[in-house]
ROSE-4610 file (N, C-alpha, C; in Angstrom, 1 decimal, always signed):
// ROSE-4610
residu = [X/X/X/X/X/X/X/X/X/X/X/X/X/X/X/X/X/X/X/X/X/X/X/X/X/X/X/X/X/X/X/X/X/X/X/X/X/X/X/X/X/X/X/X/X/X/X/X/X/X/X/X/X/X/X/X/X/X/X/X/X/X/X/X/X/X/X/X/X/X/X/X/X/X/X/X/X/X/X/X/X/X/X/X/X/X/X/X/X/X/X/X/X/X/X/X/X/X/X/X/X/X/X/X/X/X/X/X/X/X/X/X/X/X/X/X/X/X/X/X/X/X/X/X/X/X/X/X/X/X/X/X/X/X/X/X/X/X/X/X/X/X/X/X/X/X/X/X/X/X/X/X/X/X/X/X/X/X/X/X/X/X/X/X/X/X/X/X/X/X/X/X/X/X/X/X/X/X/X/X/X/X/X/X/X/X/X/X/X/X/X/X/X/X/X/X/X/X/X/X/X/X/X/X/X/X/X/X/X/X/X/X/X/X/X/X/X/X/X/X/X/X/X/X/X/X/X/X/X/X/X/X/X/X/X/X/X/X/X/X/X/X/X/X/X/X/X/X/X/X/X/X/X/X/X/X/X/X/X/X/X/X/X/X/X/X/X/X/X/X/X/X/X/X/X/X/X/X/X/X/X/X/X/X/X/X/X/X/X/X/X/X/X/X/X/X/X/X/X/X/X/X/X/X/X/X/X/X/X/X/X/X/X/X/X/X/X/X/X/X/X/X/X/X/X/X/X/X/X/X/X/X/X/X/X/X/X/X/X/X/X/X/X/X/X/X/X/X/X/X/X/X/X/X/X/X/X/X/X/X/X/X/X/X/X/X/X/X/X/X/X/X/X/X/X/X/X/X/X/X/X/X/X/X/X/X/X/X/X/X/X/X/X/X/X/X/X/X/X/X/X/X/X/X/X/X/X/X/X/X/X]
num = [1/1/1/2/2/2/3/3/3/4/4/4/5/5/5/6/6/6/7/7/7/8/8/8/9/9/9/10/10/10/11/11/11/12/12/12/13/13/13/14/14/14/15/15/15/16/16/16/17/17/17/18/18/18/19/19/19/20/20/20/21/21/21/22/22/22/23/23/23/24/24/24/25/25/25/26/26/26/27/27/27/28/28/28/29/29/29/30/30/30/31/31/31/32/32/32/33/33/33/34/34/34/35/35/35/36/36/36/37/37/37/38/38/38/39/39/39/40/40/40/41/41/41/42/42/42/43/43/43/44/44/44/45/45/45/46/46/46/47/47/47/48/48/48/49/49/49/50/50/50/51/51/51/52/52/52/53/53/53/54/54/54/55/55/55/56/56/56/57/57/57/58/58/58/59/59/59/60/60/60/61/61/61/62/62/62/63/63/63/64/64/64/65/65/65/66/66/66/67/67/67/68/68/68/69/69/69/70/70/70/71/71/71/72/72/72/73/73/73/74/74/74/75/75/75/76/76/76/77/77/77/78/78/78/79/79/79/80/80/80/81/81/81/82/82/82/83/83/83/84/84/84/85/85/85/86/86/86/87/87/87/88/88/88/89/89/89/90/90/90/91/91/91/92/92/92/93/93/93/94/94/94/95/95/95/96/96/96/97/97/97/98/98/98/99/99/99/100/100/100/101/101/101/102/102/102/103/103/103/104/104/104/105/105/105/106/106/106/107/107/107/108/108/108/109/109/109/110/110/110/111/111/111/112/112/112/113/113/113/114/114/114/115/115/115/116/116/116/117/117/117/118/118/118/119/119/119/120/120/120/121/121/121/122/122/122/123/123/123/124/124/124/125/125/125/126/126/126/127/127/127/128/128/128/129/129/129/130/130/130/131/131/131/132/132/132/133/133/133/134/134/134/135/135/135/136/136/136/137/137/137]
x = [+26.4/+25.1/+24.2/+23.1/+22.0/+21.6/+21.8/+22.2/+21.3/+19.7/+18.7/+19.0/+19.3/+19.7/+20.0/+21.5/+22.3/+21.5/+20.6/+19.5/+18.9/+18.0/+16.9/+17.6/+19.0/+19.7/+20.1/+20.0/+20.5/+19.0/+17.9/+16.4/+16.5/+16.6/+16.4/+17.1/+18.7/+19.5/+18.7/+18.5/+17.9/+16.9/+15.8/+14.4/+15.1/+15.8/+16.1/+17.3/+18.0/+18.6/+18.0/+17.0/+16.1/+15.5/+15.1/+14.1/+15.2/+16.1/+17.2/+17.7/+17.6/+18.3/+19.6/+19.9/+21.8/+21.8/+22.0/+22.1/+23.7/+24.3/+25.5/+25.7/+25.0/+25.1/+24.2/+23.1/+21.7/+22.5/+23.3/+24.6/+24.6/+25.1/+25.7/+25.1/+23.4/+22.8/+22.7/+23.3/+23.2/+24.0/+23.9/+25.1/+25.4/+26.2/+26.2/+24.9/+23.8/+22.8/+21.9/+20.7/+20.1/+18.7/+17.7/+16.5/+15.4/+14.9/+13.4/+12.5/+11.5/+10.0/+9.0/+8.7/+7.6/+6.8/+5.5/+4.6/+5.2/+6.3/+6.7/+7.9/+7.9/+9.5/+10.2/+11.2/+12.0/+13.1/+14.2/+15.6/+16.4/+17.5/+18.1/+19.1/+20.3/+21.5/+21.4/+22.7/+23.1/+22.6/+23.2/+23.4/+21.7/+20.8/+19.3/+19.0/+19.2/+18.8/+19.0/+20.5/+20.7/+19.8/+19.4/+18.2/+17.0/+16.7/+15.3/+15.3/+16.2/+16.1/+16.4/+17.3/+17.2/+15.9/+15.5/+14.1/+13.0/+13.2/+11.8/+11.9/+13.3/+13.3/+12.8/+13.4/+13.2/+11.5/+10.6/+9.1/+8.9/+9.4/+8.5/+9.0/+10.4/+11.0/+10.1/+9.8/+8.2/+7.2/+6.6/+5.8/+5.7/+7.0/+7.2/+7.9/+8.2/+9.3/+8.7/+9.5/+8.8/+9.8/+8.5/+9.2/+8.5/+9.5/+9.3/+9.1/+8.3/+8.1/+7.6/+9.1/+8.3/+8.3/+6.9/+6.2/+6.2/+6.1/+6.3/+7.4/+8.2/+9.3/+9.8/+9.6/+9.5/+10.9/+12.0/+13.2/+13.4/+13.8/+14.0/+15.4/+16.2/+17.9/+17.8/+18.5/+18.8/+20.3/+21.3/+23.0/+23.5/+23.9/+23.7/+23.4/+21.3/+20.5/+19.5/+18.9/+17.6/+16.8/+15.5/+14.3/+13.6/+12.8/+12.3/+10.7/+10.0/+8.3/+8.1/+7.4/+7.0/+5.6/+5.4/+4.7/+5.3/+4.6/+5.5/+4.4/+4.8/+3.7/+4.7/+4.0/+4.5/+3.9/+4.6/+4.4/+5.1/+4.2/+4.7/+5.3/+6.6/+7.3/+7.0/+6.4/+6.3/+5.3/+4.0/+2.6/+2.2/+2.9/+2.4/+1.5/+0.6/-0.1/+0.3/-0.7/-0.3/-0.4/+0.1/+0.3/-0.2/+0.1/+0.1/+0.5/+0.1/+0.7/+0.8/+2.0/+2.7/+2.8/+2.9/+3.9/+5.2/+6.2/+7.0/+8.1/+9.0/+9.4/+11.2/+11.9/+13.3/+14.2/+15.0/+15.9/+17.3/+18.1/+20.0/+20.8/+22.0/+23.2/+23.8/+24.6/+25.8/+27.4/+27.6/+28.9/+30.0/+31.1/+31.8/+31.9/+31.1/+30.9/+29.3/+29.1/+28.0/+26.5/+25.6/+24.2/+23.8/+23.4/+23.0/+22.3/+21.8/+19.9/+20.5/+19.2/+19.5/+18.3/+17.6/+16.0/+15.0/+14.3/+13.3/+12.1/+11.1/+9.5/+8.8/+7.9/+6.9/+5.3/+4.2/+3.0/+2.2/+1.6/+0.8/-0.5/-1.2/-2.0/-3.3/-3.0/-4.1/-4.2/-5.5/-5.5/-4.9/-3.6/-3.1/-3.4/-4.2/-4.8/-6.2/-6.7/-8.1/-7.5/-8.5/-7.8/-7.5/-7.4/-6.9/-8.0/-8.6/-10.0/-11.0/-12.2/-13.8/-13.8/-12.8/-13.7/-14.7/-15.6/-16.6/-17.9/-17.9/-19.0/-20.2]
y = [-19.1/-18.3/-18.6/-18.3/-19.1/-17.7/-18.1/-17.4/-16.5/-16.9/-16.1/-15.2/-15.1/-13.5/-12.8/-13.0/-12.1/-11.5/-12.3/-11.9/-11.0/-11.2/-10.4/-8.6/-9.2/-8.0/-7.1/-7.6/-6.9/-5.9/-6.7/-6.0/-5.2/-5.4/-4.7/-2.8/-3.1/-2.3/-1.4/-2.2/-1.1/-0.3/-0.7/-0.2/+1.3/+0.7/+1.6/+3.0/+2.5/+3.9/+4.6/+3.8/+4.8/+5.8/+5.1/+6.3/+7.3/+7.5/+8.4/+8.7/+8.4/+9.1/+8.7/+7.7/+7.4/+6.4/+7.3/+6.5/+5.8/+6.0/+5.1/+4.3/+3.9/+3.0/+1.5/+2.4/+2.3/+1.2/+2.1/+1.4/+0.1/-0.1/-1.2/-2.2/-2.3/-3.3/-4.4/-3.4/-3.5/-4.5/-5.8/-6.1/-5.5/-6.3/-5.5/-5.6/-6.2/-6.6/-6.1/-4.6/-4.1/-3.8/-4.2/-4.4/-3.9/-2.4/-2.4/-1.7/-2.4/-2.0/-1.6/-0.6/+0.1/+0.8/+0.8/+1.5/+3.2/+3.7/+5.3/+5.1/+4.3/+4.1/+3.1/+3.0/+1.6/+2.2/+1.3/+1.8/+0.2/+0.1/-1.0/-1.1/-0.1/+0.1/+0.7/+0.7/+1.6/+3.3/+3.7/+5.1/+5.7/+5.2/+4.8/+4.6/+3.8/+3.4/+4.9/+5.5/+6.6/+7.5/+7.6/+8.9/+8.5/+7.6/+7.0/+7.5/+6.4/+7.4/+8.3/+9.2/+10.7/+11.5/+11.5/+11.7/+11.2/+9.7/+9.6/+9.8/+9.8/+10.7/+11.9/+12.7/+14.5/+14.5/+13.3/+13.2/+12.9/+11.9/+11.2/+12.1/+12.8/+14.1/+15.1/+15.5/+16.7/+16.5/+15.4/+14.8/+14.1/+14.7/+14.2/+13.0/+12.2/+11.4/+9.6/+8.6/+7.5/+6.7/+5.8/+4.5/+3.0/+2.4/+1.0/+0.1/-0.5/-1.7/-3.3/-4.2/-5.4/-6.2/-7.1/-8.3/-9.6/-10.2/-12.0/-12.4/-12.0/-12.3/-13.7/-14.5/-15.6/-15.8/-16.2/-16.8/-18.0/-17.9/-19.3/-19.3/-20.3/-20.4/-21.2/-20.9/-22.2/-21.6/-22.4/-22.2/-20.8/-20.1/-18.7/-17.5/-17.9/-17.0/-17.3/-16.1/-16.1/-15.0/-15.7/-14.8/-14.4/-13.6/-13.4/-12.6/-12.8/-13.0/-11.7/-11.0/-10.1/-9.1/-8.9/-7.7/-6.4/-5.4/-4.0/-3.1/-2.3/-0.9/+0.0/+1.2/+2.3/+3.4/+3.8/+4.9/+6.0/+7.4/+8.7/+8.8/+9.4/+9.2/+10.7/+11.9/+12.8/+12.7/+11.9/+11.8/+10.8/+9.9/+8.3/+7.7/+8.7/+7.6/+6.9/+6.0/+4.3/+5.3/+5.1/+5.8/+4.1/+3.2/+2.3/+0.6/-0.1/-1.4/-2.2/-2.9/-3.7/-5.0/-6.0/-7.3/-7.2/-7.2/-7.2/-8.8/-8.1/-9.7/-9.1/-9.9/-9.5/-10.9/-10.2/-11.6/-11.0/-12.0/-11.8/-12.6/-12.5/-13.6/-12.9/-14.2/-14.6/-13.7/-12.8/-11.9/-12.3/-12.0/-12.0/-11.2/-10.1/-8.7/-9.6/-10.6/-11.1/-10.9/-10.9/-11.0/-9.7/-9.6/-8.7/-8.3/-7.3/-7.6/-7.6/-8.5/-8.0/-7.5/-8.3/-7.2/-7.1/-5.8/-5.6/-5.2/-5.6/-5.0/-4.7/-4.0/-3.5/-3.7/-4.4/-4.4/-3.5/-2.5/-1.9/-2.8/-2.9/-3.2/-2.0/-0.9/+0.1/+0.6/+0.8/+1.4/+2.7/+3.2/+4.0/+4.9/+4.6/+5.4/+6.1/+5.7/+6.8/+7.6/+8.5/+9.7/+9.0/+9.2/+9.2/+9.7/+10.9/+11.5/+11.1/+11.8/+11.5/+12.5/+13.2/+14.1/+13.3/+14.2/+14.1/+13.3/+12.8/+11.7/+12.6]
z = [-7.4/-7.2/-8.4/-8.0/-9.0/-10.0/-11.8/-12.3/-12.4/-12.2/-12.3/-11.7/-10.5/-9.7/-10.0/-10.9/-12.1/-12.8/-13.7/-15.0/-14.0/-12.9/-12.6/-11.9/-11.3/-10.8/-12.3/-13.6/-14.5/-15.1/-14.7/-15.2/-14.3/-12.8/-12.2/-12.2/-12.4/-12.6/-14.0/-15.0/-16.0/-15.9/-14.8/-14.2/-13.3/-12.6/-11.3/-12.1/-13.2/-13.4/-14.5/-15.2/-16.2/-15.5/-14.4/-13.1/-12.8/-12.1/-12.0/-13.0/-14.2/-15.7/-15.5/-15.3/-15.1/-16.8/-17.8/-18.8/-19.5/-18.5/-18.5/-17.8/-16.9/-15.9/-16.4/-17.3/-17.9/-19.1/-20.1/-21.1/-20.8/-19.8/-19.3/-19.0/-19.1/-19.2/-20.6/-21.7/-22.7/-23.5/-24.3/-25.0/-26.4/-27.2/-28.7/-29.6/-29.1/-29.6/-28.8/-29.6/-29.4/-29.8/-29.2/-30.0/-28.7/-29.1/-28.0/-28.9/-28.2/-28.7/-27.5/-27.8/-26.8/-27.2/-26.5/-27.1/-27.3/-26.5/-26.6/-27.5/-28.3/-29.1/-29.3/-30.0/-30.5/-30.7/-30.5/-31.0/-31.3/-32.8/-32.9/-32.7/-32.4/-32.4/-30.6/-30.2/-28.9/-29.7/-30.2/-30.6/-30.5/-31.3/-31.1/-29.9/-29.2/-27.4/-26.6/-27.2/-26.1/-26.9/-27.9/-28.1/-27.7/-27.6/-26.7/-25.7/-24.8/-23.7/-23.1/-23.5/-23.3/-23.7/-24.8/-25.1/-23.9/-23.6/-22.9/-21.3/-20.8/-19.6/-19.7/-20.2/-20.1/-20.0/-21.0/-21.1/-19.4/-19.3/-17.9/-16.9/-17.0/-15.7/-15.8/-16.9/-16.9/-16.1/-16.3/-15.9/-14.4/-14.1/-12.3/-11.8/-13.2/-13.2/-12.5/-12.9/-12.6/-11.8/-11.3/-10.7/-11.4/-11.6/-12.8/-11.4/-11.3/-10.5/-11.2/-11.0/-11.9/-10.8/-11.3/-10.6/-11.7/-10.8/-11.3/-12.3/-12.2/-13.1/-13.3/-14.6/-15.1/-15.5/-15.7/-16.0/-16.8/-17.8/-18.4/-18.9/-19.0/-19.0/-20.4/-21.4/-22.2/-22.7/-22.1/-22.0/-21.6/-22.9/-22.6/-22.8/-22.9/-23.5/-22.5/-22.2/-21.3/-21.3/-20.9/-21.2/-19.9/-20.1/-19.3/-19.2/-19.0/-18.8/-17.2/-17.7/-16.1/-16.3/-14.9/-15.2/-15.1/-15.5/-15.0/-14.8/-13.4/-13.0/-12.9/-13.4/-13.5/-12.7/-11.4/-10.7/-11.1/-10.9/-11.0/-9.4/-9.4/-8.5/-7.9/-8.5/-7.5/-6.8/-6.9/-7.1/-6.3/-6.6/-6.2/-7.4/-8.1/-8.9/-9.9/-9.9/-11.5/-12.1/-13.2/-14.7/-15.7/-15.1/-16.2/-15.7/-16.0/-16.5/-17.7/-17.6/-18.8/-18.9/-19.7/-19.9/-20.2/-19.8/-20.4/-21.1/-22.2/-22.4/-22.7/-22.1/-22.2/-22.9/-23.1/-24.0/-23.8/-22.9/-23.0/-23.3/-23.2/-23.6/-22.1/-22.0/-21.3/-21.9/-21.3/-21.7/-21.1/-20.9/-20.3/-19.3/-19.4/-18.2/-17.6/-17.7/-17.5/-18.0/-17.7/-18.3/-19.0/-20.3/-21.0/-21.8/-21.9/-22.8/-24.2/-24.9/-26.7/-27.0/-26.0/-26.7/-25.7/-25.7/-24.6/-25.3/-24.6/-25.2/-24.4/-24.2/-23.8/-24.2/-23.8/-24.2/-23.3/-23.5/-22.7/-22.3/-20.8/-20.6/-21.0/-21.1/-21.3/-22.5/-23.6/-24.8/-24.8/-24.9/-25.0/-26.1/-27.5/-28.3/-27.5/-26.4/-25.9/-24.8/-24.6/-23.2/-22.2/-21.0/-20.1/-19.3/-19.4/-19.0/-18.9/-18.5/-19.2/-20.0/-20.6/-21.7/-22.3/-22.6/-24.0/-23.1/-21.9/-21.4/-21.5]
């Protein structure tokens, strides 16, 4: 099987149980090597990752809870480390509406439990320091 499938089925699996809050299942995307950066937070260690996201579920479950949608997902192999290049939209899952889009950039190794992130980022496409509103126009 063509390994990119693996890699993309492992982004995918992290997208799909952050939205349901399954942060063990969530775990397991994970290798011993832990590195994210996001415009809502960063964590370097596992122990860090699970206060993230516990923290930024309970945020986005307030708020009606999301759906991660990635587009164009770029793959690149070198032995057994790979990257990966995408877009990401973010739907409010009670609502329907965009909340946002992203770049994202991922980086894994080759495990023995197979494909597993070391580092994930986040670039917001939207100035996230102005409202959201028209106040003030």
């Amino acid at each position: 099987m063509d390994e990119r499938i693996d890699i993309l089925t492992t982004l995918y699996v992290a997208e799909q149980t952050f939205d349901s809050g399954d942060l063990e299942q969530n775990i397991q995307t994970w290798s011993d090597e832990v590195l994210l950066e996001t415009p809502f937070g960063s964590a370097d260690s596992l122990e860090s990752y699970k206060t993230w996201f516990n923290g930024f579920y309970a945020q986005t479950s307030a708020n009606g809870g999301t759906r991660h949608y990635v587009h164009n997902p770029i793959v690149h192999i070198n032995g057994d480390r790979a990257e990966i290049i995408a877009y990401l939209y973010i739907i409010n899952a009670s609502t329907g509406g965009f909340l946002g889009s992203a770049r994202i950039h991922e980086k894994l190794k080759k495990t023995a439990a197979g494909w597993k992130f070391t580092y994930r980022s986040v670039e917001s496409d939207q100035d996230l320091s102005k409202p959201t509103s028209e106040e003030g126009s």
